[in-house]
Each structure stands twice: as structure tokens, then as C-alpha cells.
C-alpha positions in Angstrom: 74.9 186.5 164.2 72.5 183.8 162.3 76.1 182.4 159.8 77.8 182.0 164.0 74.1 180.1 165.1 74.2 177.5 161.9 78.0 176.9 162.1 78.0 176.7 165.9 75.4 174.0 165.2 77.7 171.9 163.2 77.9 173.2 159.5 80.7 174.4 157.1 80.8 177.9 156.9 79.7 177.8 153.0 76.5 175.7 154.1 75.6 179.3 156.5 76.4 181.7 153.4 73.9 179.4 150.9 71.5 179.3 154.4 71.5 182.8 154.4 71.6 183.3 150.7 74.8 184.5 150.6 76.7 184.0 146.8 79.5 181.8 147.9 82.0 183.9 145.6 80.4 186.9 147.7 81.0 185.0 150.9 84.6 183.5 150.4 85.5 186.9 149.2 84.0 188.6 152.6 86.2 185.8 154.2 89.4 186.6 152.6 89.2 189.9 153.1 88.3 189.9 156.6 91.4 187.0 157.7 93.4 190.0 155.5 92.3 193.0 158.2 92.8 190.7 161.1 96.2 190.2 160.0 96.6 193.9 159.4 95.4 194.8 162.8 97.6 191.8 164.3 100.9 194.0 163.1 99.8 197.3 163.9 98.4 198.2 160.0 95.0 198.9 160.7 93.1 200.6 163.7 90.2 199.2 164.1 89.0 196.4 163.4 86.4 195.9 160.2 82.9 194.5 160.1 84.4 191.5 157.8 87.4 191.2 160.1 84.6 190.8 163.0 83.1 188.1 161.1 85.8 185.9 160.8 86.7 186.4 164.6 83.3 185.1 165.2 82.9 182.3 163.0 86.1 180.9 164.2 84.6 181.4 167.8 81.4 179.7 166.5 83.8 176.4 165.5 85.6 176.8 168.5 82.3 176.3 170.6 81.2 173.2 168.3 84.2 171.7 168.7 84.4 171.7 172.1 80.8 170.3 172.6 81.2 167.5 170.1 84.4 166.5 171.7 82.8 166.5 174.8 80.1 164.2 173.3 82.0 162.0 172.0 84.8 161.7 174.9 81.8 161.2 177.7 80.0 158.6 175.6 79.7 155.2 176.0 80.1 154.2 172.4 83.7 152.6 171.9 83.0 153.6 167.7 82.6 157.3 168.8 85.8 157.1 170.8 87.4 155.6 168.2 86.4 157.9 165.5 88.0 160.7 167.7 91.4 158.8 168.5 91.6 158.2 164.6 91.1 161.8 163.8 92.6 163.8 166.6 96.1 161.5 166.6 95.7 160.6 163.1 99.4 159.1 163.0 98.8 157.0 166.0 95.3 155.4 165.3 94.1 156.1 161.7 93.8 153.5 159.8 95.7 155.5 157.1 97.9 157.6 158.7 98.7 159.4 155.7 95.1 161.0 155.3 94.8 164.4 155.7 91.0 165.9 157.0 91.1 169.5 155.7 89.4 171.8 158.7 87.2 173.7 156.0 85.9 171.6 154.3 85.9 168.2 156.3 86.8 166.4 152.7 89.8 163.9 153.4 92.6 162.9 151.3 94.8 159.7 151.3 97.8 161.4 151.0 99.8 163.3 153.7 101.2 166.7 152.0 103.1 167.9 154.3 105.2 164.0 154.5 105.3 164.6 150.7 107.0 167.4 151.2 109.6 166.5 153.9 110.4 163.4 151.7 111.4 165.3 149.0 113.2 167.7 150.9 115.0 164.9 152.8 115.6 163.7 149.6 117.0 166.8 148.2 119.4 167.6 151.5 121.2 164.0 151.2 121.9 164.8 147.3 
């Protein structure tokens, strides 16, 4: 319940784990596990579902919730920067500045390049050969 509170608030789920005093190898490895069960119980595999499982279903929700209310901020506000800021992120090919950046949704880190074009290039490149 606290690890939903500090990433409802607006925080990476690694700053909770290190809030809490959580190892992060501990925490990513409660995280993987649990997105694993989840799956498992998506297709039938598992029961019920698992106290790790429950986790990730929550801090998802958590993100969910601060999402929505930073949206809302930003979207009512009378600051043409904070709209802009959300038009360059949320339709990143239409208003970014560098519409090849990518803005990873765990980590918030951004890269200049655009994988997933890199990607369809090459395959384009490879179906006309």
C-alpha cells in the first residue's frame, strides 16, 4: 500500500522500493515475477492470483491514477509551456521537437533515437532486396 502512495504521488517505482528500503535487485525481481503470474492467470495457468502478482496490478493502478491527474493539470492550466510539453510528449511525431525520441514509461529517461523506425527501416530495407 505505501510503494502505490509514493508512486501515485509521482515517483518511479524503483524510487518506492529504495523509499521503503527495498534492494532494487529484490524489488525488480518481485516485479518480474509478479507481471509473470499475471500472465499466467491471464491464460488460465494459475488460480489465483499471487501477492507479487497483486502488486504489479496495483502499482500499475497507482500510475494510472497519477497520470490521469497530471494530465488533468496540465490540460486545465493556463500555461501555454505546460500544454506544450504534453502535445510534445503525448503526439511525439506531430509536435516533438525530435520526433525520433523515445521516452521510456519506466524510467522517464529519453533517447534520440526511435527503435521501433530503426527497425521498420531495416525491415523495409530488407523486403525491397
Amino acid at each position: 500500500a505505501e510503494a502505490c502512495r509514493i508512486v501515485e504521488a509521482g515517483n518511479y517505482r524503483r524510487i518506492a522500493a529504495k523509499r521503503l528500503g527495498i534492494p532494487l535487485n529484490t524489488w525488480n525481481s518481485w516485479l518480474q515475477k509478479g507481471k509473470k503470474e499475471m500472465r499466467e492467470y491471464a491464460a488460465g495457468k494459475r488460480t489465483h492470483v499471487t501477492v507479487k502478482a497483486t502488486l504489479v496490478r496495483e502499482l500499475d493502478k497507482a500510475e494510472a491514477r497519477c497520470h490521469q491527474l497530471l494530465l488533468q493539470d496540465v490540460i486545465g492550466s493556463d500555461s501555454v509551456q505546460a500544454k506544450q510539453w504534453f502535445l510534445e510528449r503525448r503526439y511525439n511525431k506531430l509536435y516533438s521537437k525530435n520526433p525520433n525520441a523515445h521516452v521510456d514509461d519506466e524510467t522517464g529517461e529519453e533517447s534520440k533515437v526511435d527503435a521501433l523506425e530503426i527497425l521498420a527501416e531495416k525491415l523495409r530495407t530488407l523486403l525491397d532486396s
